[in-house]
C-alpha positions, 0 to 999 in steps of 0.5 A: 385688724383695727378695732371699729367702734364708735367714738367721738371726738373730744368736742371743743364745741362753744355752742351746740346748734347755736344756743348755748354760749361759750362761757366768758374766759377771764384772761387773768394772769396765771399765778405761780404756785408754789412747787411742791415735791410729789411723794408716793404714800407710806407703804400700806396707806391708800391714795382715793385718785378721782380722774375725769375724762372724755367719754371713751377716750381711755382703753378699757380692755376685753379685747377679743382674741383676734385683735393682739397686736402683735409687734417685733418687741412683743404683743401688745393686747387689752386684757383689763382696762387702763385703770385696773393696769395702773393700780397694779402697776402703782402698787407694784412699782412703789408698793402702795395702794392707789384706788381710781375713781374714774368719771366721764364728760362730753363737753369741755363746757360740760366739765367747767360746769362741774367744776363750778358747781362744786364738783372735785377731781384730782386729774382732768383731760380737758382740750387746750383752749379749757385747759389754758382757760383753767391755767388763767384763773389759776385753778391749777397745780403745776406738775412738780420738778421729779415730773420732769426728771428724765433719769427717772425710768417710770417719767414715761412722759417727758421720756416720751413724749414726741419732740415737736409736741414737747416745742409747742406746749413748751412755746405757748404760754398764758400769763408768762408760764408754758403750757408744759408747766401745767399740761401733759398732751394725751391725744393731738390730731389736726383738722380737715375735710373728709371726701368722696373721691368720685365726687369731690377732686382733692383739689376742691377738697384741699381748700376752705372754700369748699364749704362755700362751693355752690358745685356741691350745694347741701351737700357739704357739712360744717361744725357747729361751734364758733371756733372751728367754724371761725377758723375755716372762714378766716382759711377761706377769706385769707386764702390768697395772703395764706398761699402766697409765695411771699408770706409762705418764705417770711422768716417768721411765717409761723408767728404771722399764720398765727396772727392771721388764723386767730385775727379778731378785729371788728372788720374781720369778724365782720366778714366772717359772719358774712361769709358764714351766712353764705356758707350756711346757705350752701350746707347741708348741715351744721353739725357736731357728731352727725358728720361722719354717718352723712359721710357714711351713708352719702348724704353728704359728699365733703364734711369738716372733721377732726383728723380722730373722727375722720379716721373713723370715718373711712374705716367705716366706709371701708367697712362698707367697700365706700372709699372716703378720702383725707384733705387739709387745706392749703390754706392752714389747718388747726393743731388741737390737743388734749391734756391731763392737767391737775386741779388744786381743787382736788390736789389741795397740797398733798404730795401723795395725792400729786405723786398718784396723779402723775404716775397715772399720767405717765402710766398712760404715757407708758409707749405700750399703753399709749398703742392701746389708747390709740388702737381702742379710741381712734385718736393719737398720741403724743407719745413718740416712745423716746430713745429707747422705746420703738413701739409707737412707730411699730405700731404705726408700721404695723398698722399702715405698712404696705405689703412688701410686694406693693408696687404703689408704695412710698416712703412717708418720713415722721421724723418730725414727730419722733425725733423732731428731725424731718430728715430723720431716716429711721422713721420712715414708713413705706405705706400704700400711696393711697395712704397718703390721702387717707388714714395714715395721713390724718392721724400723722399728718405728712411735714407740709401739712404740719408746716402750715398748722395753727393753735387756736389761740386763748381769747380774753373776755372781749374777744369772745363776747365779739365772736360768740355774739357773731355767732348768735347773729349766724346761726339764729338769723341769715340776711340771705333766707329773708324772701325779697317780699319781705324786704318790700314790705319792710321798706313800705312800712319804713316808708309810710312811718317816715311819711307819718313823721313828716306830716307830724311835723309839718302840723306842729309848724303850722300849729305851734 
């Protein structure tokens, strides 16, 4: 059984309902620090390592008798929590003493706060567009050369870690360098539209426009940050570019749907904000958490979700013998991740501390422990398992496979994600067909969908000033809730101040 339990999704918010600010990005370009080789302590010296991460967003163990996974290779079970195990490990594997100070955010902002405020960490999970943002005001220290030395059996991260993953932190750069020099993914998900099948046809559900859709009028919910809500309204205004034949076959479609989902001139941010003044005529509600319990409990029929929360979402409706849904929009969907990222804060140049901080990475990254993560928080790893480690996609068979006698079964390929080979045949899954729109597929989305995934790209000072002040303009105040009394009243005050003026200036004629 899956472990249900609440969780949320690492909020990439940049307001929450509408009054806080996203804090402006300098895009400065990102230094390059000096490499230093990372050295595990002198045996009998003690490394303090302080991590801090997304509020339940790592194992923390004591799991009950009946949740063993229980794989070919072996049984996988929480006993201690991912921090005890890796202490161990540590002193185990090069005989020194490691203490973990483990600390906890809710927001991405949230962590940019503390650190500003004086605040000092070793290691730091926060989203891609923080850690890009850390990356531009140099506020990080590169992951050291033996980091990435794949002869090395405890790298467990660059032996691992999924291949197409691996291509994107390798091709998105800020300030000339990769994303990879200074990031290791933890969790990656895409988002989506969860739905009521009886309501809702995967249709209606399979396109941005829903959230405007006036056949389900307050009963859809949108997220209440300037990013997520900003990319569904450039999906929905673009839709017809989005899913023409023409721009789908251009050899660089990729390069040109990132362009589009992250377009920011002056007359598109004009029509998003027109748009999202519609759209919040048309909703339910704008919201961060409370989607997934108005799914729940019916208040809602579609709801804008991150793939992680989605796929708690319909276990717990199937809690409930409530049957929710899975869609991604035809038109694009955002590929989101988080990622353990050094801060020279705490770091300050000592090679013990760094070698601490990157065998927690691998640790985590460990095929074993990467289950864990994944089965005790929701969300997925970034971690495939490598050439010599099968794991992961045991545990994704174990946990998605369909029954041998099941006639609706279908074969889900991921070789995309475990080899970087989509025709790969040894990583196919045969799983229920009605899978296809769920669970299996928001947390391991099928290549079509893959295919037409978008990064929210890193925006300088200017460009989030313009779309934040968008935002204040949309949710502090919608043209479309003004009353047509008002509107007569406005013009009748405008009118008589005209006629006031003119009749000032007609006396100063005659008198002057």
């Amino acid at each position: 059984m899956k472990r249900m339990k609440f969780f949320k999704r690492p909020v990439r918010s940049v307001l929450r309902a509408g009054t806080a600010v996203l804090a402006a990005a300098l895009m400065l370009p990102a230094s390059s620090a000096a490499v230093f080789a990372a050295e595990a302590p002198a045996p009998g010296n003690k490394v303090t390592l302080r991590v801090c991460n997304w509020e339940e967003y790592i194992d923390l163990g004591d799991w009950g008798e009946d949740e063993v996974i229980d794989l070919e290779s072996g049984d996988i079970f929480g006993e201690n929590s991912m921090i005890e195990d890796f202490e161990e490990w540590y002193r185990e594997t090069y005989g020194a003493e490691v203490k973990v100070e483990y600390s906890t955010f809710g927001t991405n902002e949230d962590l940019y706060n503390m650190l500003t405020l004086g605040d000092v960490y070793d290691v730091v999970c926060p989203s891609e567009y923080m850690f890009m943002k850390l990356m531009s005001e140099n506020m990080l220290v590169p992951l050291s050369d033996g980091f990435f030395d794949e002869s090395d059996e405890n790298n467990y991260y660059t032996r691992g870690v999924s291949p197409y993953i691996r291509q994107i932190f390798d091709e998105h750069e800020i300030g000339g360098e990769p994303w990879s020099r200074y990031a290791a993914g933890y969790m990656w998900g895409i988002t989506g539209i969860v739905y009521n099948p009886e309501v809702v046809t995967e249709e209606q559900a399979s396109t941005w426009n829903v959230l405007n859709d006036r056949t389900f009028r307050r009963q859809v919910t949108i997220k209440d940050n300037v990013r997520d809500s900003y990319f569904a309204a450039l999906g929905a205004l673009k839709h017809d570019l989005l899913t023409s034949e023409e721009f789908r076959s251009a050899p660089d479609y990729k390069e040109k749907l990132e362009a589009e989902m992250n377009d920011v001139s002056p007359g598109t941010i004009a029509l998003v904000q027109d748009y999202l003044q519609d759209v919040k005529d048309n909703v339910y509600s704008f919201e961060t958490d409370s989607g997934k319990a108005d799914m729940i409990t019916g208040k809602v029929v579609a709801n804008y979700q991150w793939s992680g929360d989605a796929v708690y979402t319909m276990d717990q409706a199937d809690e409930d013998e409530y049957t929710l849904n899975f869609a991604v929009p035809e038109e694009s969907t955002n590929i989101y991740f988080d990622g353990w990222v050094m801060l020279k804060s705490g770091i300050s140049q000592d090679p013990a501390k760094q070698h601490a901080a990157e065998a927690f990475i691998n640790f985590c990254s460990r095929p074993d422990n990467a289950v864990r993560n994944m089965y005790y928080i929701g969300y997925t790893s970034v971690i495939a398992g490598g050439e010599d480690d099968d794991r992961v996609f045991e545990y994704l068979d174990w946990n998605y496979g369909a029954e041998e006698d099941d006639d609706t079964a279908v074969d889900y390929p991921l070789g995309y994600f475990f080899t970087g080979d989509p025709e790969d045949e040894d990583y196919v899954i045969s799983a229920p067909e009605e899978q296809l729109n769920r669970q299996l597929a928001a947390q391991y989305p099928p290549q079509d969908a893959i295919d037409r995934s978008s990064i929210m790209v890193f925006f300088d000072s200017e460009k989030n000033d313009a779309i934040n002040q968008m935002w204040i303009n949309v949710r502090c105040f919608n043209i479309h809730d003004v009353p047509v009394w008002a509107w007569v009243l406005a013009l009748a005050v405008l009118a008589a101040g005209g006629w006031v003026l003119y009749r000032q200036r007609q006396r100063q004629k005659m008198y002057g």
